[in-house]
C-alpha positions in Angstrom: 145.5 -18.2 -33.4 143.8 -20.6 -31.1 145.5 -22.6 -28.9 144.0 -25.7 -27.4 144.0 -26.0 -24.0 144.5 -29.4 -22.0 141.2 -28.3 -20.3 138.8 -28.4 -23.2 140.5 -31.6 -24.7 139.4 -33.5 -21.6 136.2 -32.4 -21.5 134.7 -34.9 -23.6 135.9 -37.5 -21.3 135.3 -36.1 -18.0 131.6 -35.6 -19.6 131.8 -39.5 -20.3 133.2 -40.3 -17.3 130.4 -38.3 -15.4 127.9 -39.7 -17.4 128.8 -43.7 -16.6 129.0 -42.6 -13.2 125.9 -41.6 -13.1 124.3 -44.6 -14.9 126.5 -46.6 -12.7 124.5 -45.1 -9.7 120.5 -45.3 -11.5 121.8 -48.8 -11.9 122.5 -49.5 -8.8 119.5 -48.0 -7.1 117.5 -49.5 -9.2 119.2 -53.1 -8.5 119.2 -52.4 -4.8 115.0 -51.5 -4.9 114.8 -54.5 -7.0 116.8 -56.6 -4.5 114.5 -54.8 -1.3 111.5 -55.6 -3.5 112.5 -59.2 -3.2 113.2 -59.8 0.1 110.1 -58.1 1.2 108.1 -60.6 -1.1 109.7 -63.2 0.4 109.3 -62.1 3.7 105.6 -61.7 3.1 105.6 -65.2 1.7 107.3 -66.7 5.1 104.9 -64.7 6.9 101.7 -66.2 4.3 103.4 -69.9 5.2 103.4 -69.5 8.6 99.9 -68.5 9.2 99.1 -71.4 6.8 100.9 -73.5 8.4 99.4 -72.7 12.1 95.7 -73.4 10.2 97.0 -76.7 8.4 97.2 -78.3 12.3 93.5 -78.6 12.4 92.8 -80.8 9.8 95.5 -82.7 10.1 94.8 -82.9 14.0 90.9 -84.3 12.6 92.7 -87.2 10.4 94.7 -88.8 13.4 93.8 -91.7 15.6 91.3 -89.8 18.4 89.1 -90.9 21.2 85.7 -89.9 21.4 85.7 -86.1 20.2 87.5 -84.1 17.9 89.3 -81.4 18.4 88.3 -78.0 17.9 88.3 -76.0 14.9 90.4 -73.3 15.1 88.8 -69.8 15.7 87.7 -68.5 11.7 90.6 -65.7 12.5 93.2 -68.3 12.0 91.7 -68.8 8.3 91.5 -65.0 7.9 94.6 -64.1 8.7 95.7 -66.3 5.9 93.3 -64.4 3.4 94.7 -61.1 4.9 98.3 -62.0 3.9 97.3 -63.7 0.6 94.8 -60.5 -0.6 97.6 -58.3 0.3 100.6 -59.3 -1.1 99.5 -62.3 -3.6 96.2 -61.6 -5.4 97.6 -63.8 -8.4 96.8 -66.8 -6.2 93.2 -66.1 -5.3 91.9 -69.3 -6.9 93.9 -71.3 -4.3 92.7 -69.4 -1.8 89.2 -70.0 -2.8 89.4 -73.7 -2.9 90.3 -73.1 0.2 87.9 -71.6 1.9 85.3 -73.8 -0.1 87.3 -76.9 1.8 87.0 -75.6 4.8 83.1 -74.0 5.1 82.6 -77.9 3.9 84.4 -79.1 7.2 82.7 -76.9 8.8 79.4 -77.6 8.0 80.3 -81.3 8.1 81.4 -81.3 11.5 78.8 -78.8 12.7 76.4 -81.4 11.2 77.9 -84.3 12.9 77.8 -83.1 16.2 74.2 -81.7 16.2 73.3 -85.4 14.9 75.2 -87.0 17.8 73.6 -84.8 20.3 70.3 -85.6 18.7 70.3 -89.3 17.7 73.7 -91.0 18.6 72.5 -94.4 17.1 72.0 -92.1 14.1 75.3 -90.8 14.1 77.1 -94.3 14.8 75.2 -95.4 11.0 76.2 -92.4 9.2 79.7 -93.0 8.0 81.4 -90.0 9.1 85.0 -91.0 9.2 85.2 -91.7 5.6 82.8 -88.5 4.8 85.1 -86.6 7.0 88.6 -88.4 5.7 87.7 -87.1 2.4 87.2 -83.4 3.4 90.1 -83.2 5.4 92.0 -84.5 2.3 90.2 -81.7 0.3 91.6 -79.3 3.0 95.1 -80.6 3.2 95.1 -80.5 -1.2 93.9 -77.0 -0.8 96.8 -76.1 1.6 99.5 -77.9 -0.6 98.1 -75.9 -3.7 98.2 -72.8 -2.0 101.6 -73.6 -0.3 103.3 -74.3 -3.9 101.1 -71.3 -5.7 102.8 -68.8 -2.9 106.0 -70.5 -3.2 106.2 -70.2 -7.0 104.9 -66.4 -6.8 107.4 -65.9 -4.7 110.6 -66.5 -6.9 111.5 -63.9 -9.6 110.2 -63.9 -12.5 113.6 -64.6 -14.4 113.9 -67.4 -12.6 110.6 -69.1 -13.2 111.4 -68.0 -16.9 114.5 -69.9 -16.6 113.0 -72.9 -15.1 110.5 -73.2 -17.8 113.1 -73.5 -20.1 114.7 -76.3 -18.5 117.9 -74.7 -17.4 119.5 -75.1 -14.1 119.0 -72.1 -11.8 122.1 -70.6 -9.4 
């Protein structure tokens, strides 16, 4: 005669109750390390934006009413650091990055160019129609930065979300 004790009739539930507990836990690490993964990304994005931002001065600094010189470009480590951030933590927007850096070696050269000609021949200089040649770089520049501002702040969101926006549904 076998008896059945309260012990082993429970078993099956304290096996069940173990076992949501413990999927209970994998889920929650894993929605923590998602969470963490996030906030890093965004943090890297802040950081991407900022050094963007300290490089988007220049041109915009070229554009405004000036005296007689322009001001300085900043040092190519201002650019770089940019790259840095953007190779590091958002390859997916290389293409931005590379209009980028085509924009700017144009200014560059442009300006280079410019002042070598107004050292040289000033008259020259004074016939070559520089402002609007160099309006339309800087606007080259600044349309780089705004693409690769939006590119990094789309990359940035989760994926769900940018899923979810596609679809034309309001996101929390």
């Amino acid at each position: 005669m076998t008896e059945n004790l309260p012990v082993s009739s429970s078993l099956p539930y304290l096996v069940a109750l173990l076992a949501g507990l413990l999927l209970a836990a994998v889920l929650s690490g894993l929605m923590v390390r998602r969470l963490r993964l996030q906030v890093m990304r965004q943090a890297h994005a802040l950081r991407l934006l900022a050094a963007l931002g300290r490089y988007a001065v220049w041109p915009a600094a070229l554009r405004a009413p000036l005296g007689e010189d322009l001001p300085d470009a900043p040092s190519r480590a201002a650019l770089a650091d940019v790259q840095a951030l953007q190779g590091r933590h958002f390859p997916q927007v290389e293409p931005c990055m590379a209009r980028l850096r085509q924009a700017d070696a144009a200014l560059r050269d442009f300006l280079h160019a410019q002042r070598s000609l107004k050292l040289s021949d000033a008259e020259a200089w004074l016939l070559s129609q520089h402002e609007t040649r160099l309006d339309t770089l800087c606007q080259r520049v600044q349309s780089a930065i705004e693409a690769l501002t939006h590119a990094v702040r789309e990359a940035r969101e989760p994926a769900h979300r940018i899923m979810v926006k596609s679809l034309g549904r309001r996101v929390p």
